[in-house]
KEDODO-326811 format. One record per residue: x negated, z, y of N, C-alpha, C, O in turn; residue in three letters. Coordinates in pm, whole numbers. Layout:
KEDODO-326811
n_u/n_w/n_v/ca_u/ca_w/ca_v/c_u/c_w/c_v/o_u/o_w/o_v/residuo
X/Z/Y/X/Z/Y/X/Z/Y/X/Z/Y/ALA .
...
//
This chain:
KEDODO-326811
n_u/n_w/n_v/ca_u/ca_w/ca_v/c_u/c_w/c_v/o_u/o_w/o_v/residuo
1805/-1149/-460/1785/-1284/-505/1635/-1305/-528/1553/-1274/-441/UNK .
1602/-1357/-645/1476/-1378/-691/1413/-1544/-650/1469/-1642/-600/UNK .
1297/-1525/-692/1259/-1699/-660/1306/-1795/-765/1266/-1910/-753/UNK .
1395/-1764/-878/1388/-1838/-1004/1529/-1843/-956/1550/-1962/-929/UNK .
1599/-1797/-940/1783/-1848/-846/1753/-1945/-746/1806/-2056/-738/UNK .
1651/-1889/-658/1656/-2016/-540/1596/-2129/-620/1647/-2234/-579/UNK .
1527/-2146/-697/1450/-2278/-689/1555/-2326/-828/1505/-2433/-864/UNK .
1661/-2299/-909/1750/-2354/-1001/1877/-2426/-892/1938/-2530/-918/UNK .
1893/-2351/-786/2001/-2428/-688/1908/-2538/-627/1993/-2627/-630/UNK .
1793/-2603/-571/1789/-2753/-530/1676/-2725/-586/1645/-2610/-617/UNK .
1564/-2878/-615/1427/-2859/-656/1349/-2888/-546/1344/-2999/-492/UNK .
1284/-2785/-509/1189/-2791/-432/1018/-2827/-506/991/-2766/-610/UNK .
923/-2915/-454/830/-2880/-486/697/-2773/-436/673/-2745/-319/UNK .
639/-2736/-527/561/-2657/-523/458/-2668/-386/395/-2764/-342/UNK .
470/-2520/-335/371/-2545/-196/274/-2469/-218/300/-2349/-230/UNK .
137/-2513/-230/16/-2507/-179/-32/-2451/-66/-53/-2519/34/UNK .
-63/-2266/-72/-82/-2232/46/-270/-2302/47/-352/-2340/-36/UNK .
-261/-2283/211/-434/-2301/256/-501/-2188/227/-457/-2099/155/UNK .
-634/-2189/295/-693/-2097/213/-648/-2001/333/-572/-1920/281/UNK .
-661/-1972/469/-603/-1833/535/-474/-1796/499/-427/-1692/547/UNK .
-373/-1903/381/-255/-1811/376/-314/-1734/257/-280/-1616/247/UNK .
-405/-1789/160/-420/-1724/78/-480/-1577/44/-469/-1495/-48/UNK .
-570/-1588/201/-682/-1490/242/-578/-1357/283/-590/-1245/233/UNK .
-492/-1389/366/-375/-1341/457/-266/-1272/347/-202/-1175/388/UNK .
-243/-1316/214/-143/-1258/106/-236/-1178/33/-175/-1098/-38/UNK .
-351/-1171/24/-483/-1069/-61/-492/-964/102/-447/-851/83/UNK .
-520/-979/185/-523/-850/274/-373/-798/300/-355/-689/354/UNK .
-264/-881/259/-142/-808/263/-139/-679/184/-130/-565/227/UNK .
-151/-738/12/-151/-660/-24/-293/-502/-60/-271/-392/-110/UNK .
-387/-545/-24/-487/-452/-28/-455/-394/113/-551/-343/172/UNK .
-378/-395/154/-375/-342/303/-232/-227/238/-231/-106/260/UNK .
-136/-293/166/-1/-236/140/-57/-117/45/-21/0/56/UNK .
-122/-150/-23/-222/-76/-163/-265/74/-68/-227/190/-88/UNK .
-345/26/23/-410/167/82/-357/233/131/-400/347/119/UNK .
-227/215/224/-139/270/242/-52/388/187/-19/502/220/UNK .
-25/266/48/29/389/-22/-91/483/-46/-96/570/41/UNK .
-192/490/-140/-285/530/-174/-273/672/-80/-236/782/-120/UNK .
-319/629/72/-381/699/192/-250/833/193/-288/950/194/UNK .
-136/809/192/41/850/191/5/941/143/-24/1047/200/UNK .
-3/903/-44/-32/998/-131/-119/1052/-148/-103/1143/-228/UNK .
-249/1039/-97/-366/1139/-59/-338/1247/53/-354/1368/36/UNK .
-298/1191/164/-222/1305/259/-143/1419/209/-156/1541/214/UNK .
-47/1326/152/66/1466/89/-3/1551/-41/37/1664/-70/UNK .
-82/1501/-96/-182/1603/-180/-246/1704/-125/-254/1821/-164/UNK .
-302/1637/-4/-455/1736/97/-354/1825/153/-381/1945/143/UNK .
-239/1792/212/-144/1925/269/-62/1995/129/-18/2107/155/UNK .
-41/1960/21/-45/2053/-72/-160/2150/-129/-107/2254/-168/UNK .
-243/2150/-140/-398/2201/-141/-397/2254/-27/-387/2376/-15/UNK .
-403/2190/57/-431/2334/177/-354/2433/165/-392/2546/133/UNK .
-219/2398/194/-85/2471/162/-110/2563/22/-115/2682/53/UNK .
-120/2550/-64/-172/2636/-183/-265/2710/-156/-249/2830/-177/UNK .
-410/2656/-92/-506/2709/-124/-488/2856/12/-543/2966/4/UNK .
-410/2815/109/-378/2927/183/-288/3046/119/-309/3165/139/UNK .
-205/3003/54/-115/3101/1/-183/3205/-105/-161/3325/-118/UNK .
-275/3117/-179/-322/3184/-321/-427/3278/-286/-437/3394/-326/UNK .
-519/3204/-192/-673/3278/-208/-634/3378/-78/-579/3330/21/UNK .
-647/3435/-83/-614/3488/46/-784/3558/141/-878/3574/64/UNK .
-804/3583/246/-967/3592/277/-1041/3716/206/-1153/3728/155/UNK .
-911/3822/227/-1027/3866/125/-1054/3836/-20/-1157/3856/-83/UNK .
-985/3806/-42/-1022/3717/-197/-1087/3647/-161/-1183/3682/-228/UNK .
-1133/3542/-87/-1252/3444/-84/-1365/3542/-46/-1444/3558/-138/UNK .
-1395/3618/75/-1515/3742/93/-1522/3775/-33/-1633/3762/-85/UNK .
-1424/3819/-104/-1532/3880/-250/-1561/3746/-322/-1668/3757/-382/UNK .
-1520/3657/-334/-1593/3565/-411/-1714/3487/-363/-1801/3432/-431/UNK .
-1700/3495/-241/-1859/3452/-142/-1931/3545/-126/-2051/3522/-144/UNK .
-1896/3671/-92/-1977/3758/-86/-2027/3754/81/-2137/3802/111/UNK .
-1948/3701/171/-1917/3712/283/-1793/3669/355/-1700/3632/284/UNK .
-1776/3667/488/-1721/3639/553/-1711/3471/530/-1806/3402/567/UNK .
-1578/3399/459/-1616/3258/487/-1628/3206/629/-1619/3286/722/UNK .
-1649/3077/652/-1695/2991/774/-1555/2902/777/-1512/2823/693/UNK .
-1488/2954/928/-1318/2940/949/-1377/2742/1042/-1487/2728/1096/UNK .
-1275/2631/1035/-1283/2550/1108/-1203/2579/1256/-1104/2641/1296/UNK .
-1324/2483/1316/-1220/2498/1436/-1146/2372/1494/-1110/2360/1611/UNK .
-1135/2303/1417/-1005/2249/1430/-843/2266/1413/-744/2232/1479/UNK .
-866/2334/1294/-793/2418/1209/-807/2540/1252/-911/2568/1192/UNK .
-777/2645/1318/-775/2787/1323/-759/2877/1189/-653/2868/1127/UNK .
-837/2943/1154/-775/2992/1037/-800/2981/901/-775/3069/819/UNK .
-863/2839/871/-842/2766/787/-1009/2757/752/-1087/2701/828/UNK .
-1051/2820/628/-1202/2811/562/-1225/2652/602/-1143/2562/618/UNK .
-1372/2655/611/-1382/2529/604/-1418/2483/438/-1449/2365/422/UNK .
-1414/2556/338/-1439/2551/208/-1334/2503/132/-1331/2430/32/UNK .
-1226/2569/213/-1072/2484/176/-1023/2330/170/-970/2249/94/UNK .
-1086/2345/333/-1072/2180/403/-1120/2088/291/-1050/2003/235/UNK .
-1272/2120/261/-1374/2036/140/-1281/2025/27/-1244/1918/-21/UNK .
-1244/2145/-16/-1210/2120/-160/-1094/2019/-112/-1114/1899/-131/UNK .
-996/2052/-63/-825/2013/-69/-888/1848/-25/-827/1756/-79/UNK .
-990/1813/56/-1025/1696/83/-1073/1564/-48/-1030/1451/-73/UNK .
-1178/1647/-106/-1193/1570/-229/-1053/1581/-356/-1009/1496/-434/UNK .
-1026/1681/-338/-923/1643/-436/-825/1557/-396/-799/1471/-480/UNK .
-757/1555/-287/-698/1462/-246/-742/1302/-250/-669/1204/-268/UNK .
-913/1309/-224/-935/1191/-214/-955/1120/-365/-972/1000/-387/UNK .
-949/1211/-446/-957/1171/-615/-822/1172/-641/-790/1088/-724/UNK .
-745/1231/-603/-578/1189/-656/-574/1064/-587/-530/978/-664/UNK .
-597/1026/-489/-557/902/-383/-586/801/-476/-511/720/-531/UNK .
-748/824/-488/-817/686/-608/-734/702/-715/-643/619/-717/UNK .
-735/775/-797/-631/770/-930/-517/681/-874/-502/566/-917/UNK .
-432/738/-773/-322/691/-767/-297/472/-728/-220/393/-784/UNK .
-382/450/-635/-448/305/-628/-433/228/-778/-368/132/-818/UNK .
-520/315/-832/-622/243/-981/-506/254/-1082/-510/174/-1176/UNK .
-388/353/-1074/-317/370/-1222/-175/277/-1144/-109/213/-1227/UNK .
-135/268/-1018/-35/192/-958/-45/20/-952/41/-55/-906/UNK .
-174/-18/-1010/-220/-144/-1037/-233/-176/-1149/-226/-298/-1167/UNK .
-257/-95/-1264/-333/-89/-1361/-193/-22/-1499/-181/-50/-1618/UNK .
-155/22/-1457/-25/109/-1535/118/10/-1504/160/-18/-1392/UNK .
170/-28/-1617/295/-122/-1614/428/-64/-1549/518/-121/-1485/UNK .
411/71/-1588/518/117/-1531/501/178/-1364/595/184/-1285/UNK .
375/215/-1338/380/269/-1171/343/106/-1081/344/93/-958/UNK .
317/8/-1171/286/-132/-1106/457/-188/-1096/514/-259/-1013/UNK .
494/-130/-1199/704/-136/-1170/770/-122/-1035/830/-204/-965/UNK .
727/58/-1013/777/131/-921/659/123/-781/694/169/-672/UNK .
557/77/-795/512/83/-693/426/-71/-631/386/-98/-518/UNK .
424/-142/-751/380/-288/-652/471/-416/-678/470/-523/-616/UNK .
552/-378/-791/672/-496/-776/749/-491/-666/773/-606/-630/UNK .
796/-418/-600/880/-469/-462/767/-554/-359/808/-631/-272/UNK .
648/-536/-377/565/-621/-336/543/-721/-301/530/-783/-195/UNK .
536/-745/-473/538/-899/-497/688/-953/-456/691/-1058/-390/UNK .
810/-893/-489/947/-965/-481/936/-1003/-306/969/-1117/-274/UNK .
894/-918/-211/868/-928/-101/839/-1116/-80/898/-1218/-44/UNK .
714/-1070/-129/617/-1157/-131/672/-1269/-156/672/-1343/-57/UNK .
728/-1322/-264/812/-1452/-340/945/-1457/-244/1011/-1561/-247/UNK .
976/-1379/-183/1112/-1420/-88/1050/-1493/22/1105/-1597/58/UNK .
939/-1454/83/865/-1481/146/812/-1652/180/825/-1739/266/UNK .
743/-1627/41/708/-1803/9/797/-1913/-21/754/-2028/-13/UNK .
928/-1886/-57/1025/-1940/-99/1072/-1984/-11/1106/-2102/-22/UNK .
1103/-1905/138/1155/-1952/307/1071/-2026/317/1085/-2147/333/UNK .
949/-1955/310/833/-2069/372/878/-2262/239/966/-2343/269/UNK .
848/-2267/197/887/-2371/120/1004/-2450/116/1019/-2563/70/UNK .
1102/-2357/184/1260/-2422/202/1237/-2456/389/1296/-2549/444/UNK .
1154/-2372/455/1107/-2423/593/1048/-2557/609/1061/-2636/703/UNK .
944/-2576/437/830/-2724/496/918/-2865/423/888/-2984/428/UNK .
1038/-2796/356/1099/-2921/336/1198/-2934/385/1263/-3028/338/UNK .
1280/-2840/523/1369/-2910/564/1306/-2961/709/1372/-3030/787/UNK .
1184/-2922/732/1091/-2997/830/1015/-3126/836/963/-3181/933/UNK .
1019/-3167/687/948/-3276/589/1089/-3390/601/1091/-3510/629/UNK .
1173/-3317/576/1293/-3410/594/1369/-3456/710/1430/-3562/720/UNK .
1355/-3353/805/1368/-3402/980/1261/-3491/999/1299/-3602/1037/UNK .
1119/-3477/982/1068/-3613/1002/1111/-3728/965/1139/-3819/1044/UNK .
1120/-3734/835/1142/-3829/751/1297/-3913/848/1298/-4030/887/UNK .
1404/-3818/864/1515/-3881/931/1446/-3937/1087/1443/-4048/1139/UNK .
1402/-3817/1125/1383/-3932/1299/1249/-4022/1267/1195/-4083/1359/UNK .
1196/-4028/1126/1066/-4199/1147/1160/-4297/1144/1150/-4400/1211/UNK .
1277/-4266/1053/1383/-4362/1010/1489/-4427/1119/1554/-4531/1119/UNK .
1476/-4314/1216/1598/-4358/1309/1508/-4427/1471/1556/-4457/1580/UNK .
1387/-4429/1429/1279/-4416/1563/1322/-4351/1660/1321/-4394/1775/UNK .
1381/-4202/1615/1352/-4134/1767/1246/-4018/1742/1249/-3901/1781/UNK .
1145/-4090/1660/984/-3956/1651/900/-3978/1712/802/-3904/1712/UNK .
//
């Protein structure tokens, strides 16, 4: 159910958020945004690593360094040359992915319209909340028991 069904069944008027609801629906979604973003930067950086282990193998990196690479130790095993690369690339797919999921009609489809529908179900309770609360006043000023 969309907001254009609910508001054709009774007329509600239009609610006016304050400014912290307004502040509060902009960090919703820049908060929902990075998320994804962060998701899909992860699952990139463990594809890249994951590749870059399979493909290069050490001695293939020794001959292309011309030494012994420099292993992390967080990672056992794992160049720390790998970590760098699979890191920035990830962190440039991440940005792409942000910038074209906002910006692109069709990944703003699949990836920030349930968002917004969220969002409008959202405001719509809230709005069907301040007028059946608007209208309990209204009955107990009328009956003086407020």
């Amino acid at each position: 159910m969309n907001i254009g069904e609910l508001t054709q069944r009774c007329s509600l008027a239009p609610v006016s958020l304050n400014r912290r609801q307004v502040r509060n629906l902009l960090l919703l979604f820049a908060v929902r945004q990075l998320v994804q973003a962060m998701v899909f930067g992860f699952a990139l950086f463990t594809f890249f690593l994951v590749l870059g282990l399979i493909v290069v193998t050490p001695e293939t990196a020794k001959q292309w360094i011309g030494s012994t690479p420099a292993v992390s130790v967080v990672l056992p095993g794992v160049p720390l040359a790998l970590l760098g690369n699979a890191t920035l690339l990830a962190a440039f797919g991440g940005m792409y992915f942000a910038i074209t999921s906002m910006t692109d009609a069709n990944h703003r489809q699949d990836f920030f319209a349930p968002t917004i529908d969220e969002v409008e179900r959202t405001l719509a309770v809230h709005a069907v909340y301040l007028a059946v609360r608007a209208n309990q006043h209204a009955d107990h000023a009328r009956a003086g028991t407020y």
